[in-house]
C-alpha positions as CSV (number, residue, x, y, z in Angstrom):
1,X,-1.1,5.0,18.4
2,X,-1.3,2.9,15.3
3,X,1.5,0.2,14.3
4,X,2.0,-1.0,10.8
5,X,3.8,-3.9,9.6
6,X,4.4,-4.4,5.7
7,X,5.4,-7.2,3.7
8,X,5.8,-9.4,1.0
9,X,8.0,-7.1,-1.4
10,X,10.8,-8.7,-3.2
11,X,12.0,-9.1,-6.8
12,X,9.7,-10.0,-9.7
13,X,10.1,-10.1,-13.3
14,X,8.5,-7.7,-15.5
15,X,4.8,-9.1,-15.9
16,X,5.0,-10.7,-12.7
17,X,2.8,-11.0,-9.6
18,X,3.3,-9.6,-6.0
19,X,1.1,-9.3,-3.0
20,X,2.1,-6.5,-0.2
21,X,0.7,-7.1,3.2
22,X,0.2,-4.3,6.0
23,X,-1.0,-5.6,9.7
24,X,-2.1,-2.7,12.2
25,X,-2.3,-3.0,15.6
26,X,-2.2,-0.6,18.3
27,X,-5.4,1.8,18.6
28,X,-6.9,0.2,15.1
29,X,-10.3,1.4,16.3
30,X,-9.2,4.6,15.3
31,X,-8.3,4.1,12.0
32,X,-10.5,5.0,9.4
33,X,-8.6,4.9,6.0
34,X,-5.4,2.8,5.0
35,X,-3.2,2.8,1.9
36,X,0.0,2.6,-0.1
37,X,2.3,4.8,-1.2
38,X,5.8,4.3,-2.9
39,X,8.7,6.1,-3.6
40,X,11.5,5.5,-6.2
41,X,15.1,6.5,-6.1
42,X,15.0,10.2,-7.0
43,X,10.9,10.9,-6.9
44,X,8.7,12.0,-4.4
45,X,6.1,10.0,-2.6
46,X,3.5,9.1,-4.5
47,X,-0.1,7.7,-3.6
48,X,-1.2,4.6,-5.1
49,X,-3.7,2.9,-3.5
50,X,-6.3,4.0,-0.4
51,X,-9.4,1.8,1.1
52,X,-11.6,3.4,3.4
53,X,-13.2,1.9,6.6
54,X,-16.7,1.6,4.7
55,X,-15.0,-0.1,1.8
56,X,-14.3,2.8,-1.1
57,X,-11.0,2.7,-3.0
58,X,-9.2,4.8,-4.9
59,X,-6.3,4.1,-7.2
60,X,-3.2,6.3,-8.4
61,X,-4.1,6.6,-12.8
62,X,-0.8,4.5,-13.4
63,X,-2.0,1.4,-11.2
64,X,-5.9,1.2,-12.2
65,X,-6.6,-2.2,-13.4
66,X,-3.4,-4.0,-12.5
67,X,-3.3,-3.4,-9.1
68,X,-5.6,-4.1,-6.3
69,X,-6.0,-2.9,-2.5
70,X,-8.4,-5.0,0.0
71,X,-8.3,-5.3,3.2
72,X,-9.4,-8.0,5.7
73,X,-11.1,-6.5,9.2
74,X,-10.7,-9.7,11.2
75,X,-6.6,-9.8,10.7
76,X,-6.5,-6.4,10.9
77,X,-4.7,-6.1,7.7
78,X,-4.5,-4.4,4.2
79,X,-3.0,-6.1,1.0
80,X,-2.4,-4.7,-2.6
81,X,-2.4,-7.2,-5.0
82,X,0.5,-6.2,-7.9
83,X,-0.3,-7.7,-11.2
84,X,1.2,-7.0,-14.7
85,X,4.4,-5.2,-13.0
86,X,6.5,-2.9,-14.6
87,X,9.8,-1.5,-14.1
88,X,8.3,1.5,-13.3
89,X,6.9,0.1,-10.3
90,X,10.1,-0.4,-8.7
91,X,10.3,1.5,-5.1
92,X,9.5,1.1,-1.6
93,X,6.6,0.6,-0.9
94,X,4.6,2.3,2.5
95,X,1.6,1.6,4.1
96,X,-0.2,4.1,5.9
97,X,-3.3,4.5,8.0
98,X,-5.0,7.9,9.4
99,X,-8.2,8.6,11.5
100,X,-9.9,10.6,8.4
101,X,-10.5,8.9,4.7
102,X,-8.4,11.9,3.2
103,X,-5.0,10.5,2.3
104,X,-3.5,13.6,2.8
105,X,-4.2,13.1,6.6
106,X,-2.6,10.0,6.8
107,X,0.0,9.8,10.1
108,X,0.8,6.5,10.7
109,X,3.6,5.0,8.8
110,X,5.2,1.4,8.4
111,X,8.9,1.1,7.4
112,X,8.7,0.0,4.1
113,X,9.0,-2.5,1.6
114,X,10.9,-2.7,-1.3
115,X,9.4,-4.0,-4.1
116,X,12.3,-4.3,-7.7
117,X,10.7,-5.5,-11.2
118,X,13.2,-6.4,-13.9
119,X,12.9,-5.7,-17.5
């Protein structure tokens, strides 16, 4: 079983900067994806960000080139890097981990974040 952490949401001004953080621990040997999703008031859950174990990414259309997933093996932890916010980007924010690279497989959950960006 696979335990995840978040942090580092908060409230940022529109333009603004945030980093999210996600520590795993538990079975991590077993983990062979992680990623971000987010959900705002009223929307479904939407994918944003997913980094495999061998290093691929892929990025939801309305985050490419502002923000940025990496991860760091040693600490056992996943960050997305948040630049050039928008209010848009407002929700909580979930990091997730599964045994196969497919997001959709995905079945370990942290409690969220909330991330807020004013206009």
């Amino acid at each position: 079983q696979v335990q995840l952490a978040e942090s580092g949401g908060g409230l940022v001004q529109a333009g603004g900067s945030l980093r999210l953080s996600c520590a795993a621990s538990g079975s991590i040997f077993s983990i062979n994806a992680m990623g971000w999703y987010r959900q705002a008031p009223g929307k479904q859950r939407e994918l944003v960000a997913v980094i495999t174990s061998g290093g691929i990414t892929i990025y939801a259309d309305s985050v490419k080139g502002r923000f940025t997933i990496s991860k760091d093996n040693a600490k056992n932890t996943v960050y997305l890097q948040m630049n050039s916010l928008k209010p848009e980007d407002t929700a909580v924010y979930y990091c997730a981990a599964g045994t196969r690279s497919d997001p959709a497989y995905f079945d370990s959950w942290g409690q969220g974040t909330q991330v807020t960006v004013s206009s």
